[in-house]
N, C-alpha and C positions, 0 to 999 in steps of 0.2 A: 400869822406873822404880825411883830407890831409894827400900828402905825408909826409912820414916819421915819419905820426905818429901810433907807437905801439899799435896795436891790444893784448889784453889780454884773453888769450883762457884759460877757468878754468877747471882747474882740478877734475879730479872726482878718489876718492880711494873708488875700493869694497873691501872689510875686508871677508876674507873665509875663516872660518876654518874647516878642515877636518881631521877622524880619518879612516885611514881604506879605504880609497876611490877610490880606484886603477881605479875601474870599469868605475867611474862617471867624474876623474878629467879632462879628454881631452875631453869629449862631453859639457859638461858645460863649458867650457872653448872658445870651439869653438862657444856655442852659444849666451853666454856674445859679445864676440866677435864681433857678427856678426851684436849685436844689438845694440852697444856702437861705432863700425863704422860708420854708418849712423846717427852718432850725434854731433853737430859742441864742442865735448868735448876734450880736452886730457884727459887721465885715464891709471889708472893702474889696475891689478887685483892684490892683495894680497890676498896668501895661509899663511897662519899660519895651519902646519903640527903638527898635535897636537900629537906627539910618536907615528907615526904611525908604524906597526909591517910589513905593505904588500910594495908593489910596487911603492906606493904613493909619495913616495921622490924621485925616481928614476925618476919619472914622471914628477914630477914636476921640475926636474932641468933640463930635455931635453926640457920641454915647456920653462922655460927660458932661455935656451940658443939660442931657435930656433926665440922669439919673446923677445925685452927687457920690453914690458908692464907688462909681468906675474913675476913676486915678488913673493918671499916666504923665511920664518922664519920658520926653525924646533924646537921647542920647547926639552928640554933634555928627557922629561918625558909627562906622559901622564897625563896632567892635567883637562881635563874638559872641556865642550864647552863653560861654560862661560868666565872660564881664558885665552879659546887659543882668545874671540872675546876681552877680553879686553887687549893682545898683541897687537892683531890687530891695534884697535884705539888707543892704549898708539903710533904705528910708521906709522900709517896712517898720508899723507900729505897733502893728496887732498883739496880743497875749500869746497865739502862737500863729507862725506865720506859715503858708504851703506856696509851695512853689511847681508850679506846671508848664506845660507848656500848652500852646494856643491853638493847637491844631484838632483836636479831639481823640489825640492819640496815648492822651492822659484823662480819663474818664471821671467827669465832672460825677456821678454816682459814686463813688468809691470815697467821696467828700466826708458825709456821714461816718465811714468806718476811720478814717483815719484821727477824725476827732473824737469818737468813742476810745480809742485805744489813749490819745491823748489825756480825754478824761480819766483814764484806768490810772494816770500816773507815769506814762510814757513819755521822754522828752524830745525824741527822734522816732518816728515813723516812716520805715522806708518803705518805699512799694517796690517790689521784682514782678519783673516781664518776666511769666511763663513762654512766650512767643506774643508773635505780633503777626495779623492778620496783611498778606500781600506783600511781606517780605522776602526778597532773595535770600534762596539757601544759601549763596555767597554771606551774603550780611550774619546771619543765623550763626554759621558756622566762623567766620572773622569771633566775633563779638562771644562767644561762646569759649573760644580758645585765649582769647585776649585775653580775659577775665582769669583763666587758669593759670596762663604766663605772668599775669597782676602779681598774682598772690601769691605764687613759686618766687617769686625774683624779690617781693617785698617783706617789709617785717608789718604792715599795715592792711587789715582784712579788709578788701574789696569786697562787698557781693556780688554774686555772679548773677548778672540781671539787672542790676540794680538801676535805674534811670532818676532824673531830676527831678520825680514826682515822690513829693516828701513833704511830711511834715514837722517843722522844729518848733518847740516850747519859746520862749522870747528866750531864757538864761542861753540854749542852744544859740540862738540867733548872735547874739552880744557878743557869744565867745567868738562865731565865726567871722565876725567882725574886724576880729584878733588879726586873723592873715591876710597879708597885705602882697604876694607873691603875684606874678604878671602870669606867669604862665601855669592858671588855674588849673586845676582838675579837683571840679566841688566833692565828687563823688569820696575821693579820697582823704578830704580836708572835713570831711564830716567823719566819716571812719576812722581818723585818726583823732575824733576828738574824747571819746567816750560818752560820757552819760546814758540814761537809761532807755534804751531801744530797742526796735520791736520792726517788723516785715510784715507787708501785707500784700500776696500774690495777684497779679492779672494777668488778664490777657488784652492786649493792644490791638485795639480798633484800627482797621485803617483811617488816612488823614479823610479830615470829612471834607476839605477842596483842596489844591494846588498841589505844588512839589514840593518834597522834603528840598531843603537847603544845604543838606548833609550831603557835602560832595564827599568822592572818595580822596580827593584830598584833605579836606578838612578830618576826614577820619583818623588819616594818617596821624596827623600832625596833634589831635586829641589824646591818640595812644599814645606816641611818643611823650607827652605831655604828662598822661598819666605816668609811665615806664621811670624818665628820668626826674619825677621832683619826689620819684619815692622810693628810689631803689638806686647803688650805687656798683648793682652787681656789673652793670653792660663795662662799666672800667676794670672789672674782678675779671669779665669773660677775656678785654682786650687783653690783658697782660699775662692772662693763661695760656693763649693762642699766640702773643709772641714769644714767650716760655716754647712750646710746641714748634713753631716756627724756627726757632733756635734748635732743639734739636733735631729736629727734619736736615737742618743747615749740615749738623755732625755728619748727622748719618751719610747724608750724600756729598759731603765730603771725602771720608772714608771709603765710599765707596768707590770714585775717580783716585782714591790715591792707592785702593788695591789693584785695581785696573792699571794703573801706571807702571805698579809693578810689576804684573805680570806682562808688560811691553803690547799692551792690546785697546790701548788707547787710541783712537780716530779722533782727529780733530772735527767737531759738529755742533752747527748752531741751535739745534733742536733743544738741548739741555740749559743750554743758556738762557734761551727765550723762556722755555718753563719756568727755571727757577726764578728769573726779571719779574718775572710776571705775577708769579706768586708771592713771593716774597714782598713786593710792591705793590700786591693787590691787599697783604695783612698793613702793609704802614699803613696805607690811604684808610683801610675801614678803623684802624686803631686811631687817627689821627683823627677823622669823621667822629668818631664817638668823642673823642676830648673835646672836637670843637663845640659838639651840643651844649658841653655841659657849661663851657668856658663863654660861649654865646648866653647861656641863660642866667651867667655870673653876670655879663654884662648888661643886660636886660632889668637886671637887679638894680646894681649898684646905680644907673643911671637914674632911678626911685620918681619916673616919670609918673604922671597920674593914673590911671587904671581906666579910666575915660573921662569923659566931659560934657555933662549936663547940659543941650543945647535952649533945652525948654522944660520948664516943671512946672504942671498943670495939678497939680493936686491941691487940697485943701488942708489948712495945717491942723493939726489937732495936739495933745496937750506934752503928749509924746516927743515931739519931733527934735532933736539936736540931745537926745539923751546920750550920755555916754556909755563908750563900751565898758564893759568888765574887764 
């Protein structure tokens, strides 16, 4: 090589967000570590502390002050784990940036392949969960059919499997930048972006301490998430089922007025109540479904911020306030 001339050693940002994490944040930390040394990379770790209530911040400001690679942004409030990864990449600088989570449920080994594939010319790197170790077949099976129901209902390919453990090129990153919608679902805003991508299979470790944060409500309220910012069939299903409803109406109509005829009609409130009941059990689900959407209209239009930065503890480098594509 000649002298004097500049070697350019690329950067790599992991994007972490964590709630709650006291237990997990210095052993993943150190195992990142151990395995992003032995790689001719610079890198950073970014924590994006997503309101956390424990130890977690405390934690993390003595790992940064004791190493300058580890970064971290505390969020004001406890927003979400989509919102704290899309901080993440909104101050992610890296050349390409990976985004995990903190629990070791995303396998800090698996680092190495996804930047190989990167180097191959790959601009998205996804990893799919073959299973995950100490999961309820409840979960297994939800998350299995979700995924199926995803991609039946949408015009946008989900993976089946597919988790927040990825890797984006910077151009990836900038564009996702682009979307600015409140009620995230990354999985699919990456899917529907294009460029050149590629999958890398595992299998999931159980968490190496504490409890998932993943209530079954918060699950709910993800799928729905994913369901309606990409599909506008659930309103195609309401209006085919009051279509249905409607003739159901006919028919037993018709059929009290042959009954009439034939002089064999009993006055009874049996019939009544059923059809009250159903007929007023399709308005309410058909009405439910408008309102999700009509809610998520207004959730929009209000164009509130996406969160709010309460502390940013990282160090600026040459990168930072660049703009999106």
């Amino acid at each position: 090589m000649d002298e004097g001339r500049a070697v350019t050693v690329k950067r790599i940002s992991i994007v972490v967000p964590v709630y709650n994490e006291e237990d997990n944040i210095a052993h993943f930390t150190e195992c990142v570590e151990r395995v992003m040394d032995a790689l001719p990379y610079a890198y950073e770790i970014l924590f994006i502390d997503d309101g956390s209530c424990d130890r977690s911040r405390t934690i993390l400001l003595e790992l940064g002050a004791r190493d300058p690679r580890v970064q971290s942004i505390f969020l004001a409030r406890n927003s979400g784990h989509q919102i704290a990864l899309t901080c993440g990449t909104d101050h992610a600088d890296g050349d390409a940036v990976i985004t995990m989570d903190g629990d070791m449920q995303h396998p800090p080994e698996l680092l190495p392949v996804l930047l190989k594939k990167w180097e191959a010319g790959c601009e998205i790197v996804q990893t799919v969960r073959i299973s995950t170790e100490g999961v309820s077949a409840f979960k297994r099976l939800t998350s299995k059919y979700y995924y199926r129901l995803l991609n039946a209902v949408t015009d946008v390919h989900i993976q089946e499997g597919g988790s927040d453990f990825r890797l984006m090129d910077r151009r990836a990153v900038l564009a996702l930048r682009r979307y600015h919608e409140h009620a995230r679902f990354i999985r699919g805003i990456v899917g529907s972006m294009g460029f050149r991508k590629t999958t890398v299979e595992f299998v999931a470790p159980e968490r190496f301490a504490g409890q998932s944060k993943f209530s079954l409500h918060k699950m709910i309220a993800f799928a729905l998430d994913g369901i309606l910012a990409y599909s506008v069939q659930p309103l195609r299903v309401a209006f085919y089922v009051g279509i249905l409803s409607a003739l159901l109406a006919v028919v037993l109509f018709l059929h009290v007025l042959f009954e009439t005829l034939r002089g064999e009609t009993v006055a009874g409130w049996s019939t009544i109540v059923v059809c009250s009941l159903f007929f007023g059990g399709m308005q309410m689900m058909m009405l439910g479904i408008c309102g999700e959407y009509i809610a998520r209209i207004l959730q929009e239009v209000k164009n509130r911020p996406l969160y709010l930065v309460a502390s940013d503890n990282r160090r600026r480098s040459g990168r930072q306030g660049e703009e999106s594509v």
